[in-house]
C-alpha positions in Angstrom: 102.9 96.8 125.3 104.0 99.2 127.6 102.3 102.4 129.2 103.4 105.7 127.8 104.8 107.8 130.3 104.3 111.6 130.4 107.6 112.1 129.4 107.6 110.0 126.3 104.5 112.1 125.5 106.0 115.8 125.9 108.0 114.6 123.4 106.2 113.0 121.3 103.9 116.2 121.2 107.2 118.6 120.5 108.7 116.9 118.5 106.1 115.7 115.8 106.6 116.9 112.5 103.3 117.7 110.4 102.3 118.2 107.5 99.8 120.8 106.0 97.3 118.3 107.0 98.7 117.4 110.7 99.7 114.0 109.6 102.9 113.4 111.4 106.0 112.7 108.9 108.4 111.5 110.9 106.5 108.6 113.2 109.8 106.3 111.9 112.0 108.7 113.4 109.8 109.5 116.7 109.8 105.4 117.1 113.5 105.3 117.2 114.0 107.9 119.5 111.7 106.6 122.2 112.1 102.8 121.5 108.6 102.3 119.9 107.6 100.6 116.6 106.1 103.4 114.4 102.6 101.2 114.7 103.2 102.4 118.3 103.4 105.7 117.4 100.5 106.1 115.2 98.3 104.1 117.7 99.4 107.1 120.5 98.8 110.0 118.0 95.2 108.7 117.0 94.3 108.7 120.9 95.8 111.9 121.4 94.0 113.5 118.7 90.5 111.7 119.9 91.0 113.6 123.4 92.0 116.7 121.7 95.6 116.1 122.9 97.1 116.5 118.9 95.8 118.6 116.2 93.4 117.0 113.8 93.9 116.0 110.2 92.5 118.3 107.4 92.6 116.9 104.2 90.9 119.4 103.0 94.3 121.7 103.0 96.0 118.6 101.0 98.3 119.3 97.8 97.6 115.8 96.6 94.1 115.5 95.4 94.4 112.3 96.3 94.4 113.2 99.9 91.1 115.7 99.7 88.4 114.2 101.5 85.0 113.9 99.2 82.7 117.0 99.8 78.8 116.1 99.2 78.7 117.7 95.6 81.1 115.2 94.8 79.3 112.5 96.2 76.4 113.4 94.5 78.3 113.4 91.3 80.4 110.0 91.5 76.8 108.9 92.0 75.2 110.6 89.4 77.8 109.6 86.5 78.1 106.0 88.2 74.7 105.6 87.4 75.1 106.5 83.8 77.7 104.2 83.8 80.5 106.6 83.3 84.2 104.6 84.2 86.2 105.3 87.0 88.8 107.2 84.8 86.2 109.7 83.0 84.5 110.2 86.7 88.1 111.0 88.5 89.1 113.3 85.2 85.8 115.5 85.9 86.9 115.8 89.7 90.6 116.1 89.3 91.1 112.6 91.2 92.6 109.0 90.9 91.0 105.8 89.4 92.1 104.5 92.7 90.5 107.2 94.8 86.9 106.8 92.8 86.9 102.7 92.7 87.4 103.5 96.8 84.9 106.0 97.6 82.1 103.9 95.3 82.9 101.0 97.8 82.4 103.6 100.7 79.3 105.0 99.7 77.8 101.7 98.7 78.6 100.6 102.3 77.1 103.0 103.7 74.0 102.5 101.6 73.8 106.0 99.5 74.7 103.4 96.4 73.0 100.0 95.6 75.7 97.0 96.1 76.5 95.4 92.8 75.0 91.7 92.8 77.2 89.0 93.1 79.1 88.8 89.2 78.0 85.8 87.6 80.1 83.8 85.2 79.9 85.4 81.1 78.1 83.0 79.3 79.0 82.0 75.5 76.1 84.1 73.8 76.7 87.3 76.0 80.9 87.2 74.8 79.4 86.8 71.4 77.0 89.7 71.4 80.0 91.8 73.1 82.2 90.9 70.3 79.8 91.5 67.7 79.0 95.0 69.0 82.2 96.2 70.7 83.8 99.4 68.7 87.0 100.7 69.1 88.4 104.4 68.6 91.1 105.3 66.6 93.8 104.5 69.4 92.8 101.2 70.2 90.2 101.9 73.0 87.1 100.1 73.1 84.2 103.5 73.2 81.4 101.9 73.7 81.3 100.4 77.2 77.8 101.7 77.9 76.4 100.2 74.9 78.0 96.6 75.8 77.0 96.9 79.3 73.0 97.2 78.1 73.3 94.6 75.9 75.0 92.3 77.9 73.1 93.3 81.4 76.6 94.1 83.0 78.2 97.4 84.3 80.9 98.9 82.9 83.7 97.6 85.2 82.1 94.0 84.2 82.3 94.7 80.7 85.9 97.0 80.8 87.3 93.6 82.8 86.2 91.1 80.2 87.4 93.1 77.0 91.1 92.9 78.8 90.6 88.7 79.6 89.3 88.5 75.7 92.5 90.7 74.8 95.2 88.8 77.0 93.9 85.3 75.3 94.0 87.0 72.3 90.0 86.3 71.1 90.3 90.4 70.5 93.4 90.8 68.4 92.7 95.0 68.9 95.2 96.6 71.5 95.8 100.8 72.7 98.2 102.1 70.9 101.4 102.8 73.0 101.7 106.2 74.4 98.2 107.0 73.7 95.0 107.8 75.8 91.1 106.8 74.9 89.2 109.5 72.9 86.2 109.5 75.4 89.0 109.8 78.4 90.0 112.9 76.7 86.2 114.3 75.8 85.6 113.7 79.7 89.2 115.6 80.1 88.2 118.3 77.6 84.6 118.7 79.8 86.2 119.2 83.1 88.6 121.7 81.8 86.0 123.6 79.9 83.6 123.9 83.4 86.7 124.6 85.2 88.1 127.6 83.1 84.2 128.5 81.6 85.0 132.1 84.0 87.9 133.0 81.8 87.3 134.7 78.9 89.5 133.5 76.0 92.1 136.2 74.6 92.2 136.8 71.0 95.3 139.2 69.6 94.1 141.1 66.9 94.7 140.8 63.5 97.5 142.5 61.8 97.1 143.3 58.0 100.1 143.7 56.3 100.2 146.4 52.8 102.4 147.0 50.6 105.5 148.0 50.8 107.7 150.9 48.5 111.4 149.9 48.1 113.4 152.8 46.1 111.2 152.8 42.5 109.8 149.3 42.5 106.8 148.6 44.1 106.3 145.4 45.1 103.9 143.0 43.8 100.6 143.4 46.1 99.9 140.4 48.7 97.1 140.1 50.3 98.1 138.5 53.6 96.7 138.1 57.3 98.6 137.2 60.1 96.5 136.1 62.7 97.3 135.1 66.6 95.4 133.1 68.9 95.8 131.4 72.0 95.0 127.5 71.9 94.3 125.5 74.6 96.4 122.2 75.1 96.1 119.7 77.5 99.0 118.1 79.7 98.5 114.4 80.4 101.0 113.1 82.7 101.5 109.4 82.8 104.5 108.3 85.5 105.8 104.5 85.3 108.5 103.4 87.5 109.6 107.4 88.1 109.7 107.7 84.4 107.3 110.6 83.9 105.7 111.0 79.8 104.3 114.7 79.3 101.2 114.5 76.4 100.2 117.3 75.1 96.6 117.4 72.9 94.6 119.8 71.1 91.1 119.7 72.4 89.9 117.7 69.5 92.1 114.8 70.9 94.7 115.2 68.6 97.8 114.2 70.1 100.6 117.5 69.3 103.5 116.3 71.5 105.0 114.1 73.5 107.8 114.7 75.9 109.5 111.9 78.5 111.8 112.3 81.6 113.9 111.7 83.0 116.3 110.2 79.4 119.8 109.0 80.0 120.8 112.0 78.4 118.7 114.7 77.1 114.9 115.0 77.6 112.7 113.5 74.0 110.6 115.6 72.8 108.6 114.0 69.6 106.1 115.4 67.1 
């Protein structure tokens, strides 16, 4: 490898472009121009930043959730709802983050000791598949919703449990599958909690209610009604599900009830189904 010079460096430092979060988005480019591989780059740019040569990274000023680093209250709830033996999904819908990004930062705190590691997973044993197939219930989609329950009775977490009820399903000992297009009831009850917390400080507004008489044409009066016309706003909530670019919209009432679907991009117009 070959030293830097002061040159390269200048430029490297003029050059850079960053992102809200000083990561550098163009280390491909910056390779090219100086002859580096962008491994190169990156490898210079985390040295310059340790001697205060760079700005740091703040993912704190992130658009993506995904990029946020985890504050302490969110530690200490990923270890709270871990504990109860909440999934992955419900504990990233209550802090606006990925499966991905809560199955990571578990690992991370359980290296660093603020969670117990999970013993080494031992085999499933006849009688424990049979009592998980005897007790296992499903919700009206198709999703197993009682994880917690199963993972008692069988002495295994959640992930355990969630990870065997897919190998029963792919050999086809549980003939019960999701419906397509459809999310779990608890995943939306753990959806429907986070948005509750989250808009709790905004009162709800109600339109009042119009009541309608009775109306004189010419001679005839028309036959009374007695009628009510009432208008209300209703909170729905988006679920976006994006597979191979293809991004589905689903839109629920907050009783679950699935009210729309719409998907994009279509070869011609977008779908929108009821």
């Amino acid at each position: 490898m070959k030293n830097w010079t002061t040159k390269e460096i200048q430029y490297l430092k003029k050059n850079a472009l960053l992102a809200e979060t000083n990561v550098v988005l163009n280390a491909e480019e910056l390779a090219k121009k100086l002859g580096r591989s962008p491994k190169s780059i990156d490898a210079k740019i985390y040295k310059l930043r340790r001697d205060n040569q760079f700005p740091q990274t703040d993912f704190s000023k992130s658009f993506d959730p995904k990029g946020r680093k985890f504050t302490d209250s969110e530690d200490k709830r990923i270890i709270s709802m871990y504990k109860k033996g909440e999934s992955y999904e419900d504990i990233g819908n209550s802090l606006d983050r990925s499966r991905q990004s809560i199955a990571g930062r578990i690992t991370r705190l359980k290296k660093i000791g603020k969670l117990k590691q999970t013993a080494v997973q031992k085999n499933w044993t006849q009688n424990e598949v049979d009592i998980l197939l005897s007790n296992i219930q499903f919700d009206e989609n198709g999703y197993c919703c009682n994880h917690t329950e199963l993972g008692r009775l069988c002495n295994r977490t959640y992930e355990q449990v969630a990870g065997k009820i897919n190998r029963l399903r792919r050999d086809r000992t549980i003939s019960t599958s999701p419906k397509t297009g459809t999310t779990s009831i608890n995943a939306k009850k753990s959806m429907n909690r986070f948005n509750d917390a989250r808009f709790a400080a905004y009162p709800r507004k109600e339109e009042p209610i119009m009541n309608v008489t009775p109306v004189i044409t010419g001679t005839t009066l028309e036959r009374e009604k007695s009628v009510d016309i009432q208008s209300k706003q209703v909170t729905v909530i988006l679920t976006s599900i994006i597979i191979d670019g293809k991004r589905t919209d689903q839109y629920f009432l907050p009783n679950g009830q699935l009210i729309a679907v719409k998907k994009e991009p279509t070869s011609s117009a977008n779908e929108v189904s009821r």
